[in-house]
N, C-alpha and C positions, 0 to 999 in steps of 0.2 A: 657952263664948264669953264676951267682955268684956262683952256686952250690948248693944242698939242703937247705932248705928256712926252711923247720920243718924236725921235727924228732918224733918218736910214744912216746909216753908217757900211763902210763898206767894210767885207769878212774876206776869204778866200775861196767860200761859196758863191757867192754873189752878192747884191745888198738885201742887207735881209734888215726886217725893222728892230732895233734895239732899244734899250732904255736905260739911261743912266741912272745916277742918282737923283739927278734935276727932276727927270722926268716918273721917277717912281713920287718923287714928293710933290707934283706936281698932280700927278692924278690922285692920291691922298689928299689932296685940299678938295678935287672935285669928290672923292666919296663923303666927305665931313659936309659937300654940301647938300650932295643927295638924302642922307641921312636927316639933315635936317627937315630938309624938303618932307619926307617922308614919313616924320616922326609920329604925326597923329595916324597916318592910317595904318602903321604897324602898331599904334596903341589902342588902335579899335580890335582892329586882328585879333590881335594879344586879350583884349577884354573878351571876345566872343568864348577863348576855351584857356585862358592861361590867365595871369597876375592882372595881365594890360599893362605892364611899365615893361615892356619889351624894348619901345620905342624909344620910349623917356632915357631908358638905361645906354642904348647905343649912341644915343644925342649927345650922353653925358660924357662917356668912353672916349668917343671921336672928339668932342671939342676938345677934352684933355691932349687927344695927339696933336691936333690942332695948335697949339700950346707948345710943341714940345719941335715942329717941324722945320725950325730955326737953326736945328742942333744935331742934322740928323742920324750923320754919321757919314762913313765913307763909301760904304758899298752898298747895292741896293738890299742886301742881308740884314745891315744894320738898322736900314729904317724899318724894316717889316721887326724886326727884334726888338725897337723900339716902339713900336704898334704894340705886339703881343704886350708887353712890359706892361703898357699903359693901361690897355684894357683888360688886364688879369686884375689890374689893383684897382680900377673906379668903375669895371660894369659889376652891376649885381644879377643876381640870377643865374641863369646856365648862360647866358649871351656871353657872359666875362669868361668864364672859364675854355671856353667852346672854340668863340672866336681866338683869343687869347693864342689857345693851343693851335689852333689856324695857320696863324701868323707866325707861329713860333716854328714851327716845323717845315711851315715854306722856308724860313730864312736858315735853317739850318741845312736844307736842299741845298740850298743855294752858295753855300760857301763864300768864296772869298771875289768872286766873279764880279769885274767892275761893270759890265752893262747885264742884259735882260734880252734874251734871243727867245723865238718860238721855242727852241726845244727847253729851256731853261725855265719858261713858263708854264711848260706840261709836267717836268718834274716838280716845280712850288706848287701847281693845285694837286696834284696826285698827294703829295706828302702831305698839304694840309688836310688832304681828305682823310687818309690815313689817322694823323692827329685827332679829326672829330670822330672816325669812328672809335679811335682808341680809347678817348676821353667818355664820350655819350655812352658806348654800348649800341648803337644805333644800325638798324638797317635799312635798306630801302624799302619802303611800306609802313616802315611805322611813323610817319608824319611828323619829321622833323626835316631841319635842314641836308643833313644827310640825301635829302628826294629831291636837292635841287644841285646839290653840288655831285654828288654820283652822276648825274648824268652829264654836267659840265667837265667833268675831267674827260669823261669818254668821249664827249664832243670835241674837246681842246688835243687830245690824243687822236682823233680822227681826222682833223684839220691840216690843210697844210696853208704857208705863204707867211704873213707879219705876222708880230706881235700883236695888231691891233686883229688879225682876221683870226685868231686863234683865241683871242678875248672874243670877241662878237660872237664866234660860234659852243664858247662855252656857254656865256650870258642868254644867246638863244637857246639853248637846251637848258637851263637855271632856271627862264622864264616858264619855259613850259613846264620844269620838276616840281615847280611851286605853285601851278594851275592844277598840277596831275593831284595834289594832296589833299584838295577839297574834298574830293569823297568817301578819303580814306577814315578810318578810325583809327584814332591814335591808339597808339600801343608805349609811347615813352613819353615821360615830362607829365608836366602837370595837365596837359590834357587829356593823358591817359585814364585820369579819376574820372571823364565827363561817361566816357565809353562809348555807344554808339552814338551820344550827342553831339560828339565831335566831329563827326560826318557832317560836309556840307557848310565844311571853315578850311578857308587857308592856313597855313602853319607861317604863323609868321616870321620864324626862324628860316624856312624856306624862302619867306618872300623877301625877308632882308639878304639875304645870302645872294637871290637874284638880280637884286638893287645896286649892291656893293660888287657883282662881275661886271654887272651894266657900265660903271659910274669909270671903274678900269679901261673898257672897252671902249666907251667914248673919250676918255682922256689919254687914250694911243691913239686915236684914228686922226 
């Protein structure tokens, strides 16, 4: 990891953990590296019931922001804006458009607010959820990323205290929406063609989804 991602700042509630811009772009370089890290086994994933360039595609996306994290902007809206931006234009498949819309609807949450409080973290996952379900069509059960990020909002909405424990407890419920999908049978995406053979696979849309709360969660703590 890059190393601590925020740092406590003090509010009128108390100190509560917050995140600048530094620190949104900070943990950004640790997801580009998770992603990396992680490329070939969401390309395995992705081959058991889907294309297989699941991996490939987010490797591509993220180093793009990568690229681009120099410039990022002013508020932490802006870099998640420039996130979406990125990977609408260089991921292929539904990963571009998906996460794309993710990012894009977190930062529109988010407004103009110069740092990143617990409660402002539970409105950007809520809204990005929003976004993939508005974009996919997707519910929970039919074995997409949707089965890992649905339960992370409600976890992150159930949480109280940092930034960083309101990431860990989404990431914990993420981790397990994307263990829950193994024995589901896809009902969207291209591995809804397999039908019941897609029981008895991770969705790797879930599993990347849990990767990249993780990668946040450890770059606040």
């Amino acid at each position: 990891m890059v190393g601590r991602a925020c740092a406590y700042s003090g509010v009128a509630v108390g100190r509560l953990m917050s995140c600048t811009v530094d620190g949104v772009v900070s943990a950004l370089r640790s997801v580009v590296a998770v992603v990396d890290e992680h490329r070939d086994e969401l390309v395995t994933l992705d081959r058991e019931i889907g294309d297989g360039d699941h991996g490939e595609n987010l490797k591509r996306g993220f180093t793009a922001v990568l690229s681009k994290l120099d410039n990022p902007g002013e508020t932490p809206a802006a870099v998640l804006k420039l996130v979406a931006s990125t990977l609408i234009s260089t991921v292929g498949g539904a990963a571009g458009p998906l996460y794309g819309t993710a990012f894009l609807r977190a930062s529109s949450a988010l407004g103009q607010t110069p740092e990143l409080t617990p409660e402002s973290i539970v409105v950007a996952l809520q809204a990005a959820l929003d976004g993939v379900v508005a974009r996919g069509k997707a519910a929970v059960g039919d074995k997409t990323m949707v089965d890992a990020l649905t339960p992370a909002v409600e976890a992150a909405q159930a949480a109280s205290g940092s930034v960083a424990e309101v990431l860990s407890a989404a990431a914990d419920a993420a981790d397990q929406g994307s263990r829950d999908t193994i024995p589901l049978v896809a009902r969207k995406g291209r591995a809804s063609y397999l039908g019941e053979r897609s029981a008895g696979h991770m969705d790797p849309g879930a599993r990347s989804t849990a990767l990249l709360l993780r990668a946040f969660a450890d770059a606040a703590s």
